[in-house]
C-alpha positions in Angstrom: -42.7 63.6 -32.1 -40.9 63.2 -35.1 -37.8 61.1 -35.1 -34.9 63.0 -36.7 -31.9 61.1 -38.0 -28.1 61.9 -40.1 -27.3 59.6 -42.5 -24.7 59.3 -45.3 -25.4 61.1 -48.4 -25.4 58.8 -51.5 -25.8 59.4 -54.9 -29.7 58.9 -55.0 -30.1 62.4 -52.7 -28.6 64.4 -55.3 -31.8 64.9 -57.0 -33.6 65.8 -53.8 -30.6 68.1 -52.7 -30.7 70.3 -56.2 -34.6 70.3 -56.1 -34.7 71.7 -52.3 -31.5 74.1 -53.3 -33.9 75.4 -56.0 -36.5 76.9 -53.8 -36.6 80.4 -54.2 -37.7 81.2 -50.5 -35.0 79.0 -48.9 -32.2 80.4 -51.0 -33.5 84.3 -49.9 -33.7 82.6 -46.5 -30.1 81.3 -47.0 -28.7 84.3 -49.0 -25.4 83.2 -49.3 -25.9 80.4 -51.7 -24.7 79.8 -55.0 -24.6 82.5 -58.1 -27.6 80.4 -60.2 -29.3 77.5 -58.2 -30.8 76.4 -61.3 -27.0 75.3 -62.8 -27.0 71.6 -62.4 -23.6 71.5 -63.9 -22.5 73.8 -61.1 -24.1 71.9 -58.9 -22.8 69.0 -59.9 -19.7 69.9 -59.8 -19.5 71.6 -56.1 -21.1 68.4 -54.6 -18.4 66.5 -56.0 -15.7 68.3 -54.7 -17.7 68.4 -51.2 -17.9 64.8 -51.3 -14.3 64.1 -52.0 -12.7 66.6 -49.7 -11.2 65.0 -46.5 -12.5 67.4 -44.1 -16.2 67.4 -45.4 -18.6 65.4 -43.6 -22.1 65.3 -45.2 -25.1 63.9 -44.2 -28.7 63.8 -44.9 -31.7 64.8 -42.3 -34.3 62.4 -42.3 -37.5 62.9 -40.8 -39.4 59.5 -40.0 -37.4 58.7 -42.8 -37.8 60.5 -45.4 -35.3 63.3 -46.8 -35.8 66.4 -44.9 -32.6 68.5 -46.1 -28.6 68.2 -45.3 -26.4 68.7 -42.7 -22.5 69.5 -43.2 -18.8 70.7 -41.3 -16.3 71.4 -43.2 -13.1 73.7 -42.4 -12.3 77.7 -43.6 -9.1 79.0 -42.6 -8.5 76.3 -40.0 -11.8 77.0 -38.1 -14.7 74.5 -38.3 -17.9 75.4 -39.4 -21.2 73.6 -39.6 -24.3 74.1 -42.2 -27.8 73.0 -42.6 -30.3 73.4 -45.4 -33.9 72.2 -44.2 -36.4 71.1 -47.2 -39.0 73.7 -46.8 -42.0 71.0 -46.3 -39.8 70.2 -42.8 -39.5 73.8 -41.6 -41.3 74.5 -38.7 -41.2 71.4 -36.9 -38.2 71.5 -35.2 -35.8 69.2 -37.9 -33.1 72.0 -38.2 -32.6 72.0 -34.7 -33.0 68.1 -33.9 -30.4 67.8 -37.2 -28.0 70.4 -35.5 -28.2 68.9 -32.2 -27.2 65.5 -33.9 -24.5 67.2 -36.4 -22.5 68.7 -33.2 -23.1 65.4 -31.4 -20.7 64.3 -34.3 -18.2 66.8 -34.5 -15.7 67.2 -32.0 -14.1 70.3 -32.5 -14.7 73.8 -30.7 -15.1 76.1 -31.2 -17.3 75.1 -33.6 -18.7 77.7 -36.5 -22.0 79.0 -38.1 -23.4 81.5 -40.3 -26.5 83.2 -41.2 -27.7 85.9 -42.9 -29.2 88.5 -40.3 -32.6 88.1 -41.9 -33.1 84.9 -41.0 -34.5 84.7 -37.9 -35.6 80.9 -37.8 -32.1 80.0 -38.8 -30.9 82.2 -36.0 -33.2 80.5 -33.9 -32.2 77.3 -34.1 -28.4 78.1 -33.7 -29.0 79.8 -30.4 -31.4 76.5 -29.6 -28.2 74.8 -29.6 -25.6 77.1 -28.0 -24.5 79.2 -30.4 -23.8 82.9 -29.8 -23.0 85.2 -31.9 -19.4 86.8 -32.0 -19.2 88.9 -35.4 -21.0 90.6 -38.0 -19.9 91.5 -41.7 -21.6 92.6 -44.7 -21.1 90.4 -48.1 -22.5 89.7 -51.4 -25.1 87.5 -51.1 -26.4 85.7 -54.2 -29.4 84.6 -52.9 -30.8 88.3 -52.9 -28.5 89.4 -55.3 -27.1 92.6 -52.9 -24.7 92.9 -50.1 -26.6 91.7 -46.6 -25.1 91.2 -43.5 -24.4 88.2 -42.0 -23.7 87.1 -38.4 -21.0 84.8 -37.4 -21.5 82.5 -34.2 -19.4 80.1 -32.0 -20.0 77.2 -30.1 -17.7 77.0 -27.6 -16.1 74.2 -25.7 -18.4 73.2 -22.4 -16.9 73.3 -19.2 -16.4 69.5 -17.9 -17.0 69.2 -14.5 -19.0 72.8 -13.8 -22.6 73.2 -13.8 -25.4 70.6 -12.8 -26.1 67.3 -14.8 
């Protein structure tokens, strides 16, 4: 088994981050990514502002220690929403979902928020894993694929305390 961890992001990931934000598979996986991966400027820029905004929390996966991808919640329009990006030489193994276990661990807000695009059925998978369902479905622009896809919104919501067996 593989031991999964979150740890803070520091400034020696960045390279790693960029590089796995590159791959063209994961970003057609991810669809909704940004306009030219390749921009490191751009880049740049948005991971700065990620890292300095107050209701950002970042992390890094690690996967017997080694970086395996990132983790995030952050806040639209007052709801909180979580996001993963798994290096593709950690898919399969069942990182994303070990990270998203952890990441939700963290976060105690719910309902709690996630995205995919529809065509991502490993993605989907692993939010259902968890306890997301899904509650919407829209149809955006999606730079990864450069076309209008849609993309399903699901919820965590809060657990019950005190129903159901322990």
């Amino acid at each position: 088994m593989n031991h999964i961890e979150l740890r803070a992001l520091d400034d020696d990931d960045l390279d790693a981050i960029f590089e796995m934000m590159r791959d063209r598979e994961a970003v057609a996986m991810a669809a909704f990514t940004a306009e030219d991966p390749d921009d490191r400027a751009a880049f740049d820029a948005w991971i700065a502002r990620q890292r300095a905004a107050d209701d950002v929390l970042s992390f890094v996966v690690t996967e017997n220690g080694g970086f395996a991808g990132t983790a995030a919640t952050f806040t639209v329009d007052g709801d909180r929403e979580v996001t993963y990006w798994i290096a593709r030489h950690a898919w399969g193994r069942g990182v994303a979902t070990a990270a998203l276990r952890l990441l939700i661990s963290r976060e105690p807000t719910r309902p709690l928020f996630a995205r995919a695009a529809a065509h991502n059925a490993a993605s989907i998978a692993v939010l259902e894993k968890v306890g997301f369902t899904e509650v919407s479905r829209n149809v955006d622009y999606a730079p990864g694929v450069g076309r209008e896809i849609e993309e399903i919104v699901f919820t965590l919501v809060p657990a019950l305390d005190g129903l159901g067996g322990g």
